[in-house]
N, C-alpha and C positions, 0 to 999 in steps of 0.2 A: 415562485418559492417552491422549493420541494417539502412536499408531505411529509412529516415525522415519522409517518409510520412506513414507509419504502426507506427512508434516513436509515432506522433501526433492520429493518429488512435488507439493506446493503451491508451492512456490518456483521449482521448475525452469519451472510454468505460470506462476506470476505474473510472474517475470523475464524472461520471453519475451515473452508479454502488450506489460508495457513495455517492452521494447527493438524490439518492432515499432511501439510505436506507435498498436496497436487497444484504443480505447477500450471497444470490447463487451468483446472479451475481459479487458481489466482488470475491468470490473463485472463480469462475470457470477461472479466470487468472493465480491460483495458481497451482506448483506440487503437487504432492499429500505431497512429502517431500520435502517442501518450508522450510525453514529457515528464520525467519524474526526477525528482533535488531530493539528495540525501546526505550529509555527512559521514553518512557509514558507507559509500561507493566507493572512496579510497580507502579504505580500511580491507572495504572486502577485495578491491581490484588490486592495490598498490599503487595504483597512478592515481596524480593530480587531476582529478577530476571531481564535481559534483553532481551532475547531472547524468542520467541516461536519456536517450532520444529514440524512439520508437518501441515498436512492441518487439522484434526479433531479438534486440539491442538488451532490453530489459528482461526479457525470457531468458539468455545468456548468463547476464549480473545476475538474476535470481537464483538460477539453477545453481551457480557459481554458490551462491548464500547460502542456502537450503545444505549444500551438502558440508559445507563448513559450520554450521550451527544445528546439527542434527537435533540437538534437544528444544529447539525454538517452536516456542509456545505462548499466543496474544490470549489476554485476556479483559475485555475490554470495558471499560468504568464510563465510558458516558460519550454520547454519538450529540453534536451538534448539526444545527441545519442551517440553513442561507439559501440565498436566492437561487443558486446554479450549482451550489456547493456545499456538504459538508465535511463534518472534522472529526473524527474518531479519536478519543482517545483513552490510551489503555494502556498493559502492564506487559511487558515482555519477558521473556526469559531470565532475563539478567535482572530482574526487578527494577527494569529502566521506566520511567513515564513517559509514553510517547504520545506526541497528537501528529495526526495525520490525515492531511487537508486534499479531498480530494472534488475538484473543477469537473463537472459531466458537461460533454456535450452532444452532440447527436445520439439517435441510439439507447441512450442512459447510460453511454461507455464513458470512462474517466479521461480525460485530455490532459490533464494534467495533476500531478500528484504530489506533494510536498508532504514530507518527512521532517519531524522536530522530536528530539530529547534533551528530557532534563537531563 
């Protein structure tokens, strides 16, 4: 089970991460072979796609993100926990509700990452 309080301590980093804007610092939560689902990766890319697959791949989509949403800003309303996993979820820019489910594995790095909006 992960501790609540490392829970809250991954979010407080990663929310910060991106509301600066540094793209290392958002990666460096990730494995190197992260797997992350979004419905906003065709929005951002144009192509039929949902997923990204690795960390080069996803540093790519990101940077891509960041500089099309220069005003993007999380702010986050409640961190759940799980066995091997938890789920962030908060308020973004567009006053979207998102939760986002993030799988650690080795390391404490995320393997997997799942993206949801209302």
């Amino acid at each position: 089970m992960i501790n609540p309080d490392d829970a809250q301590a991954f979010a407080r980093e990663w929310v910060k991460a991106w509301n600066d804007h540094d793209l290392q610092a958002i990666l460096a939560h990730y494995a190197d072979a992260i797997v992350f689902h979004s419905p906003r990766i065709r929005l951002v890319t144009g192509q039929d796609v949902d997923v990204v697959r690795g960390k080069a791949a996803l540093g790519d989509y990101w940077n891509k993100a960041l500089s099309q949403s220069r005003e993007l800003f999380f702010e986050v309303d409640q961190v759940l926990t799980g066995s091997d996993a938890i789920t962030i979820i908060y308020t973004n820019h567009r006053q979207q509700t998102v939760a986002e489910t993030f799988v650690f594995g080795d390391g404490a790095k995320v393997v997997l990452s799942i993206a949801t909006y209302a």
